[in-house]
ROTI-110916 format. One record per residue (C-alpha): x, y, z. Coordinates in steps of 0.25 Angstrom, whole numbers, plus 5000, padded with zeros to 4 digits. Last residue first. Layout:
! residues N
XYZ...
//
This chain:
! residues 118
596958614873596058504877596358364872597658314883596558364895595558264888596558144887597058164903595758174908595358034900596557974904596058034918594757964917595357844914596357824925595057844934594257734925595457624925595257554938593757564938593357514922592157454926591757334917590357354910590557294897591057424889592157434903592857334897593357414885594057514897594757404904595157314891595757454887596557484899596957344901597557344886598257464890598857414901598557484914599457574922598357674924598957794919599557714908598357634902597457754905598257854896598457724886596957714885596957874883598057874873597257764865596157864866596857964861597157894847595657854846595257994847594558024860593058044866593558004879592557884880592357864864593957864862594157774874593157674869593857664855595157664863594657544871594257464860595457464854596157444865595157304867595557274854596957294855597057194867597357064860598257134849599157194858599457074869599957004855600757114852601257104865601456954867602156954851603157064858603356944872603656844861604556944854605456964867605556814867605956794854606856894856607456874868607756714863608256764853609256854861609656714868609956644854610956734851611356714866611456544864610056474869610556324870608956284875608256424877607656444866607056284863606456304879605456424876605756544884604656594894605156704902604656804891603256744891602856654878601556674874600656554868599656604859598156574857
//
């Protein structure tokens, strides 16, 4: 398991003397603790994406690239993550409902269609 430093959290040995060199150090290191947090974030949920777009692209029938657009489609309009999206839509293979999302879904879906025909 990994311990994550927050932003607000600065350990006691940088801020002791800091000088202003020192100070844009600090930002750094800090600013690449919260990018090892992203990535991290990343890897943990690319599964269940992955899963997802696989899902999407027998639901729609889509390639695997437009379903990704239609994930993120859904993930904006609704103003959900993307990672929430996808957990949402994988859950639904063990019976969960999928209420808050199903509206914004079927209008991805509209919108992916209507972009298709010529």
């Amino acid at each position: 398991m990994h311990q994550v430093t927050m932003h607000s959290e600065v350990p006691p040995l940088l801020t002791a003397g800091t000088s202003t060199g020192d100070g844009a150090l600090v930002a750094e290191l800090l600013e690449l603790r919260a990018r090892n947090e992203q990535l991290s974030q990343a890897l943990v949920s690319r599964p269940v994406i992955d899963q997802a777009r696989g899902m999407a692209m027998v639901l729609a029938p889509c390639s695997g690239d437009r379903s990704w657009d239609l994930l993120v489609d859904v993930s904006q309009h609704s103003n959900v993550k993307l990672r929430d999206v996808a957990a949402a839509l994988v859950a639904t293979t063990k019976g969960q409902e999928l209420p808050a999302l199903r509206r914004e879904w079927r209008r991805a879906l509209r919108r992916l269609h209507a972009q298709e025909r010529p």
